[in-house]
C-alpha positions, 0 to 999 in steps of 0.5 A, spaced: 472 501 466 474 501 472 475 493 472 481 494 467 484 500 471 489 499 476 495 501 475 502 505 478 504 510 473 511 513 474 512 519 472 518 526 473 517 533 473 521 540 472 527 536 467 527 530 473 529 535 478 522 532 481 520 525 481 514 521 483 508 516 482 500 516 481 497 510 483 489 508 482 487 502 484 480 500 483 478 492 484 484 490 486 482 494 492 476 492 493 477 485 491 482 484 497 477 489 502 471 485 501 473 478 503 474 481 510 468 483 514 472 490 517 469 495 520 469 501 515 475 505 519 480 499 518 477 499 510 479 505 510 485 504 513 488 498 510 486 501 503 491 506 504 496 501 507 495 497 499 496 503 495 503 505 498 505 498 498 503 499 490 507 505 490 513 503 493 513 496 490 513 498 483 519 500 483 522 493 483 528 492 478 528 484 479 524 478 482 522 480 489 516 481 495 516 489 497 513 489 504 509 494 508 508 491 516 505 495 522 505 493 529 502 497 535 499 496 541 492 498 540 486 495 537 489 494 531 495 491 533 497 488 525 497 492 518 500 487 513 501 488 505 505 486 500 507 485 493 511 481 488 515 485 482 509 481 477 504 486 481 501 482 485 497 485 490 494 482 497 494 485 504 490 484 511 489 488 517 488 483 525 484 488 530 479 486 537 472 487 536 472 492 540 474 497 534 468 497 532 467 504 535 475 507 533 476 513 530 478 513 524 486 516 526 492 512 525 495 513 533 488 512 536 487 505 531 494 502 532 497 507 538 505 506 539 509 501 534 513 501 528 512 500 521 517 496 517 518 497 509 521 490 507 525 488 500 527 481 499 530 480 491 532 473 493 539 472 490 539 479 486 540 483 492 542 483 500 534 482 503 533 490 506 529 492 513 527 499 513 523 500 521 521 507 524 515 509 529 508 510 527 507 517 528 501 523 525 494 521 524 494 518 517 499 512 515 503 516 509 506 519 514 509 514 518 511 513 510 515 520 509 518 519 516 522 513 513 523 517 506 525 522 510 530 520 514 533 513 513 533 514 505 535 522 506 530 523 500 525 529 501 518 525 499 510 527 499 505 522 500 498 524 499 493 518 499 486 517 497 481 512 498 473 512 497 472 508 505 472 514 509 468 518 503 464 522 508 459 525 502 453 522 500 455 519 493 451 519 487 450 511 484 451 514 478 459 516 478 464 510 479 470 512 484 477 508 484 477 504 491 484 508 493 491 511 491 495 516 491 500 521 488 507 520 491 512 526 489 521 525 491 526 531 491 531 528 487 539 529 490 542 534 487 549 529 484 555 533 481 552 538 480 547 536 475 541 539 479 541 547 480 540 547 489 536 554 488 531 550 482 531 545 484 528 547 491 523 552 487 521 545 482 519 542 489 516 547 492 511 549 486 510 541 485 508 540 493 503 546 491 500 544 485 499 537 488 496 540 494 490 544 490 487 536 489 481 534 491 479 527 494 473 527 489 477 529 483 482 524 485 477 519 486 473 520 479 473 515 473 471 521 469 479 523 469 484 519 468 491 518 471 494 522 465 489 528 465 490 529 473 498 529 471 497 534 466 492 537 469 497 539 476 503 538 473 503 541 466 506 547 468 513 544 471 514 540 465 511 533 466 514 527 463 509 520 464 512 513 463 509 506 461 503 503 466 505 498 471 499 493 473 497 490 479 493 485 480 489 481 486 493 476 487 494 471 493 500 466 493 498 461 497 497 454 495 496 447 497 503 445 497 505 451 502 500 449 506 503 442 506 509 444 507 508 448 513 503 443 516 510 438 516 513 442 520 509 441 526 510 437 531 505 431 533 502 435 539 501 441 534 497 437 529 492 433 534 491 441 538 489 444 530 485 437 529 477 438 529 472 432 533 474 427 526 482 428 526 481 434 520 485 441 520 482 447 516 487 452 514 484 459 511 489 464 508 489 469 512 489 474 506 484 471 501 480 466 506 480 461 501 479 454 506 483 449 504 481 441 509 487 436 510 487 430 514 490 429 520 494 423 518 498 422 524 
């Protein structure tokens, strides 16, 4: 079932010469989607946004918050999800009303801005900023931008998602909400790796992922091992234990508190309605919460 299977499987190929993830996400995509009343171009886009936060997040060693954080100037001026190292997934997406008509391509949604990687493991390591511009049409590849040039690391996302599905689908067959495969050229160190096959690993690893299809990807028939083995069998393909991710907010009363403390006495009276209450709503999951303005 579809309800039991969201998860980031991470995997290698060729004698680790390649290595990447898969993530298939169902609910815990479409539980955060359906919350917001998007137009399907930014469904479509924000669920792309949740996978490759899944992927890159996943690879937390400690306790942490992985961040992916899009700002640009057209009329959809914010894409925000993050995770924690327990696999808790949530994310939004700030845009005008008049997106309502955009086409579903990165630049004419955002225009120009940036798109920030973020990893902040608190006392384990220095937190870590990654910026590099949005560019081509689809968010993966603003993502192989940053893997490519500010990690020097050869990397390939390929995402899918059942929001831009532009075929008439059968009620009948269930499809995972969104995700993608994620392959990275490992480094050649101390000569470990041979450079010539190495180079040939990666090279018929691109062309064996480039033969899958948005339907076969999507389809609850497969699971994510037979899309593995199906591709990758060839190479050699090495499959390591699930990660789960789950749709989780962090919010809660005492943060809300907190924060509201923080403002001044001309903050809270402007945020207060006719009878002196505030009502915050959480941005990602829209539960309400109401405090009494007690100043």
């Amino acid at each position: 079932m579809l309800n039991d299977t969201n998860t980031v499987i991470p995997f290698q190929l060729g004698n680790n010469q390649v290595r990447g993830s898969i993530v298939r996400l169902g609910t815990t995509v479409s539980n955060v989607i359906k919350r917001h009343n998007y137009p399907k171009v930014i469904e479509s886009l924000l669920a792309d946004a949740l996978s490759i936060t899944a992927c890159i997040g996943s690879r937390m060693k400690h306790k942490g918050i992985f961040t992916l954080q899009a700002k640009g100037n057209g009329e959809v001026h914010t894409l925000f999800s993050d995770i924690t190292n327990d696999g808790f997934l949530r994310g939004y997406a700030g845009f005008e009303t008049e997106c309502l008509n955009c086409e579903n391509d990165l630049l004419s949604l955002m225009g120009s801005g940036h798109i920030s990687f973020t990893l902040d493991q608190g006392e384990f390591s220095k937190r870590y900023q990654g910026i590099v511009s949005l560019e081509g049409k689809i968010l993966s590849k603003s993502a192989e931008h940053y893997f490519n040039n500010s990690e020097q690391l050869k990397t390939r996302f390929v995402t899918f998602n059942s929001y831009d599905f532009d075929k008439k689908q059968d009620e009948a067959i269930q499809l995972y909400s969104a995700g993608l495969i994620m392959l990275q050229k490992m480094p050649n160190q101390n000569d470990y790796i041979d450079n010539d096959n190495n180079e040939e690993v990666w090279n018929t690893s691109l062309s064996f992922l480039s033969t899958l299809n948005k339907e076969e990807f999507l389809s609850s028939n497969l699971s994510s091992e037979n899309i593995l083995l199906r591709l990758f069998n060839q190479i050699g393909v090495t499959v390591f234990d699930k990660i789960k991710i789950r749709d989780q907010c962090r919010c809660s009363d005492e943060k809300v508190q907190s924060a509201l403390e923080t403002l001044s006495k001309d903050d809270l009276h402007e945020i207060s309605d006719i009878d002196g209450n505030i009502k915050v709503v959480c941005e990602f999951c829209k539960q309400e919460r109401n405090y009494p303005n007690k100043v």
